[in-house]
N, C-alpha and C positions, 0 to 999 in steps of 0.2 A: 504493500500500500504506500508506503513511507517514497518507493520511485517513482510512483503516480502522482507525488505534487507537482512535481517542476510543471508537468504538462497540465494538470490542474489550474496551478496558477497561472499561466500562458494562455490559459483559455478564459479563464478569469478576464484576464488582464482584455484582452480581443473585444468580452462583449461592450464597454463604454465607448470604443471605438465605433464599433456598428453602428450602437446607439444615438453617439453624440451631436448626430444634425439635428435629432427630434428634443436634444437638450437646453435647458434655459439657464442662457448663464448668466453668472451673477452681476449686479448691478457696480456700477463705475463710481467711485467715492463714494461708498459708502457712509453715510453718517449714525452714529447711534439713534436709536429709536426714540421717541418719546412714552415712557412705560404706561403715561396716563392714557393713551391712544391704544392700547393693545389690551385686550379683555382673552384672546385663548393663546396656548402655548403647548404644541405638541414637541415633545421628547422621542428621540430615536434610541434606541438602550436594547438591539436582540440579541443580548449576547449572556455573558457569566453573573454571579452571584457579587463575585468579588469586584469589579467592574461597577457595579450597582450600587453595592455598597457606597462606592469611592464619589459615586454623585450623588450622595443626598444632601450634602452640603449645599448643593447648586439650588436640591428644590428647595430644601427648608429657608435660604435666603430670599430668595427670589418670591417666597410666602410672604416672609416679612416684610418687606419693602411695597411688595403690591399685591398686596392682600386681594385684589377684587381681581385676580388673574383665574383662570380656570387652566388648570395644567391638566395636561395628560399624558401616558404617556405606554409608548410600542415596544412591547416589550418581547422574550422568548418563555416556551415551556420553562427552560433551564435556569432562569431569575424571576419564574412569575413567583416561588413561595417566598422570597422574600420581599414582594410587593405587594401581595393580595391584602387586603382588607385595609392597607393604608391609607391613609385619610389624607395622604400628600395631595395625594390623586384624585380629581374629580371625574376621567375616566382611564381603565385602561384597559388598552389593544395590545392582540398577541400577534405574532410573528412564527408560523409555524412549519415555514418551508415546504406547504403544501396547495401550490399554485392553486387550487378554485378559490380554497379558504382564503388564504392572503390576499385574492382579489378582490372579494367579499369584505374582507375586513378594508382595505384601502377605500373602497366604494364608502363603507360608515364614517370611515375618518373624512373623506373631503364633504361629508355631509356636514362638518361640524365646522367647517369655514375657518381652519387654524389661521391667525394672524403670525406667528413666528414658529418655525421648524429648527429645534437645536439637534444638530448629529454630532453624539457624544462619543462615537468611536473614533478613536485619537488616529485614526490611519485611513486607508485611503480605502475606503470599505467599498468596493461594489455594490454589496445590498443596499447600503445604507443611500447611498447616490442616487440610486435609485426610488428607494421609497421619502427620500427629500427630494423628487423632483414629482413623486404620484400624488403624495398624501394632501398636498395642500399650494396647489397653482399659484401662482402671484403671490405668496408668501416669502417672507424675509427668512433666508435660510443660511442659519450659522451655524458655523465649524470647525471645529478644534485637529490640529496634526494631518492636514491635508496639503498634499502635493502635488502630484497629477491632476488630483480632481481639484485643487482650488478656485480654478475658474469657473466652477458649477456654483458657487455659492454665492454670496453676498458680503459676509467675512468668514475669515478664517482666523484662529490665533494659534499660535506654536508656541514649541518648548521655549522652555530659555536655558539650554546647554549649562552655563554659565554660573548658574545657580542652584545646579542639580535640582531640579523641579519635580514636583511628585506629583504626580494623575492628580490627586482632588485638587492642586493648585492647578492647575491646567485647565481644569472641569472649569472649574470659577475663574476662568476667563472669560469662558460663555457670557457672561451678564454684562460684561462690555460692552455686549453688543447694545443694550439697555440705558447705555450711560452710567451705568452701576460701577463706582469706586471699589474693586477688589482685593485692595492692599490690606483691609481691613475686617475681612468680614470670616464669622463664624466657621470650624474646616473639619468643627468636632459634629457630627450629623448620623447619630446611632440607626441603626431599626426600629421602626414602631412596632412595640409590645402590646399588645392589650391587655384586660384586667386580669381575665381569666389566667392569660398564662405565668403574668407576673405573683399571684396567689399559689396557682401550680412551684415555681421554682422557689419561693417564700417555704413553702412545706417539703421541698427538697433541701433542705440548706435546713432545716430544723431538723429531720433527720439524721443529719452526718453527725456523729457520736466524737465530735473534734474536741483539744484540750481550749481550756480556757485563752484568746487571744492567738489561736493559732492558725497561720494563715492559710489560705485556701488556692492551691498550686492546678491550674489546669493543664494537660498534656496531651495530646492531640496525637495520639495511637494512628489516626487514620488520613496518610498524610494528603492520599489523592491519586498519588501515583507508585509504583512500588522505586521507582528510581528516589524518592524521597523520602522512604522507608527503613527505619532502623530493624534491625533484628531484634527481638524480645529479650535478649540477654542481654544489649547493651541499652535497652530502656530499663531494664529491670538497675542495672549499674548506675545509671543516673538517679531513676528514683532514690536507692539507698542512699545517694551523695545529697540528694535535697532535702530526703530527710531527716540525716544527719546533721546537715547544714541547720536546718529550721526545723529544728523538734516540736513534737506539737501539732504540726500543720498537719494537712489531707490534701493529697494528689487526685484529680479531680480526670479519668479517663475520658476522652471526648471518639467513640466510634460511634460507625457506622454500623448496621445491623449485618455485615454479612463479616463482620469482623469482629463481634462484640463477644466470641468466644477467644480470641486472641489478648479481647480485655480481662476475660472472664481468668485466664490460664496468666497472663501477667499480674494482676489482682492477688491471684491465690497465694503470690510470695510474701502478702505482708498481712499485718495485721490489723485489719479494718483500719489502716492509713492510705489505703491506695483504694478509690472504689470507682465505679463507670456511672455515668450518664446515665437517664431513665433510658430503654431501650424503646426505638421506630420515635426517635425525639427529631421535630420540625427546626427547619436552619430558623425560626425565630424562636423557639424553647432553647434553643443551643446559644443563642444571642444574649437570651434570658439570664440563663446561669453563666455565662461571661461575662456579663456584665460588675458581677457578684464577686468576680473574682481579686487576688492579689497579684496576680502574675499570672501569665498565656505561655506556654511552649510549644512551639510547632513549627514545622516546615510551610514551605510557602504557599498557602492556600489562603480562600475569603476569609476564614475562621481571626487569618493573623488580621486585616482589615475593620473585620467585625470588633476585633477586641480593640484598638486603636481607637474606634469609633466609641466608644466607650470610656479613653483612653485610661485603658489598662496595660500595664508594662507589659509587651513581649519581647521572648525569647526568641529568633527565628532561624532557623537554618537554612541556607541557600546556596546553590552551584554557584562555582567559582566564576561563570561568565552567564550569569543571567541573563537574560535580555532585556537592558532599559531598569538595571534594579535600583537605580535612583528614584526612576518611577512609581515602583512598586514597592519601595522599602515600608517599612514597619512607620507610620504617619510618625513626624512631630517628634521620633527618636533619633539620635545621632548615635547609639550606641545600643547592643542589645542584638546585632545582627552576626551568626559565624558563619564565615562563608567556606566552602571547603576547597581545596584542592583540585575537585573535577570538574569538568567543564557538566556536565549530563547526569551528575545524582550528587548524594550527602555520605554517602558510607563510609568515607575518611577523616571525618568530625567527628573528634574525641570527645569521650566525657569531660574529660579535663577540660575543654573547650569548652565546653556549655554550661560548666560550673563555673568559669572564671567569667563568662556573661552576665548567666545565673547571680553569680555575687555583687557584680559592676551594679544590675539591674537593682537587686535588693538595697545597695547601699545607696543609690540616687532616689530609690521610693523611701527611705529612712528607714528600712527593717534593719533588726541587729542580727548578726548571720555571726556562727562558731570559725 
């Protein structure tokens, strides 16, 4: 499969070309908008969990400032559970890569007359080019990390190299487009919880049979991929170093259900200090009891996103040549990241390594560690 992109992408690449006589390109000195004059605002977002996460700063400001906005926004299967029920939202459309449906859905969006179209994939998205030139005709269409395609738009804004930029600063560029000052504005923009599940995770967290004042250590067993994967005997080795380090505390297992015997069989090394997550738990229950937390460990997945969003110290592990890891680093921390030696997984990241994190992270939160 893995030989099939090059051609993949080449064909990718081919269809804007066909396309782009029937393209509308974007307008000649742009000026910011006036935000009193704009009443809808659809969002382009078909893509990841973690991706998602990193824009809610965009909506939750953009709430504040213009409150009488009606936002929406297009989303995929694969980030709709961390959107559904949210009240960011006054509607939102899926994205399901299944031509009738998707046309059907497009046909509902331009029923809604969007006045601004933001495409929040920081690259040069096909789809996305596409469904900002469907979803809402004559509309002001901006967009972040576009190359090729920038001349389909109206603006664009890009990294700033320079300043090692990270996705949610990037994201809140968008509002520029608005005349919105983004030097200053809010970058911490959690999940919305509802009551229900914030009472659910209140009665997990009363159960854990912890010492007095001892903190509460998340670890995230399930890292996404197995290239990002410790072996169990060398989580099990950290573990003891954590909680030797911080006696007292509870290691808080964060799987997935087809893995949750992997927690179950790591678990059994200790004694009611290391326990798992409620099992078939929703990425907003999991949101929940992160939030709760005193420190996050984990390799690079939404989870590391989610707990920043929050902003709870993590620990995170990452290959030696990421792609763009200024981007995607661990929000608002300058420290707290090991990176390993391989370009393609984590397996050469020592405990030693992640304790001497581990410790850097404990002493900048003020815990006192042995």
């Amino acid at each position: 499969m893995d030989k099939l992109k090059p051609v993949e992408h080449k064909i990718r690449g081919l269809v804007p070309r066909l396309f782009s006589p029937f393209f509308q390109k974007g307008r000649d000195n742009f000026q910011p908008l006036d935000g009193r004059s704009v009443k809808r605002v659809l969002f382009l977002r078909p893509d990841l969990i973690g991706d998602t996460v990193c824009s809610f700063p965009v909506f939750d400001n953009l709430r504040r400032i213009f409150p009488h906005f009606q936002q929406a926004i297009f989303c995929s299967p694969k980030n709709m559970p961390v959107i559904q029920g949210d009240p960011r939202f006054d509607r939102v459309f899926m994205y399901r890569k299944r031509i009738w449906k998707d046309i059907a859905e497009v046909a509902l969006i331009r029923g809604e007359r969007f006045d601004v179209v933001f495409d929040m994939i920081a690259d040069d998205s096909v789809t996305t080019l596409f469904l900002s030139q469907l979803c809402a005709p004559g509309a002001a269409r901006i967009g972040i990390g576009k190359k090729r395609f920038a001349p389909y738009y109206d603006a664009v804004f890009d990294y700033d190299s320079s300043t090692g930029e990270h996705i949610i600063d990037l994201n809140l560029k968008l509002l520029g487009a608005l005349g919105i000052d983004t030097g200053n504005l809010d970058a911490y923009s959690p999940p919305y919880i509802d009551s229900p599940t914030r009472t659910k995770t209140d009665r997990y967290f009363e159960s854990l049979s912890a010492a007095p004042g001892g903190l509460k250590i998340g670890y995230n067993l399930s890292a996404g991929k197995p290239t990002r994967t410790w072996p169990l005997e060398k989580a099990r080795k950290l573990l003891e170093s954590i909680l030797e380090t911080v006696p007292g505390s509870t290691v808080i297992l964060f799987t997935i259900p087809k893995e949750r015997a992997r927690g179950d069989t790591l678990a059994s090394r200790f004694n009611h200090s290391v326990v798992q997550v409620p099992p078939a738990l929703s990425i907003l229950e999991a949101s929940a009891l992160i939030s709760r937390l005193d420190l996050f460990i984990s390799a690079d997945t939404s989870l590391v996103h989610v707990a920043r969003s929050w902003k709870v110290p993590v620990v995170g592990l990452y290959p030696h040549k990421m792609r763009n890891f200024n981007l995607w680093r661990p929000y608002g921390q300058d420290y707290g990241a090991v990176m390993s030696a391989k370009d393609d997984n984590v397996f050469d990241i020592t405990v030693n390594q992640v304790m001497a994190a581990f410790r850097e992270v404990m002493a900048r939160k003020g815990a006192v560690t042995q």
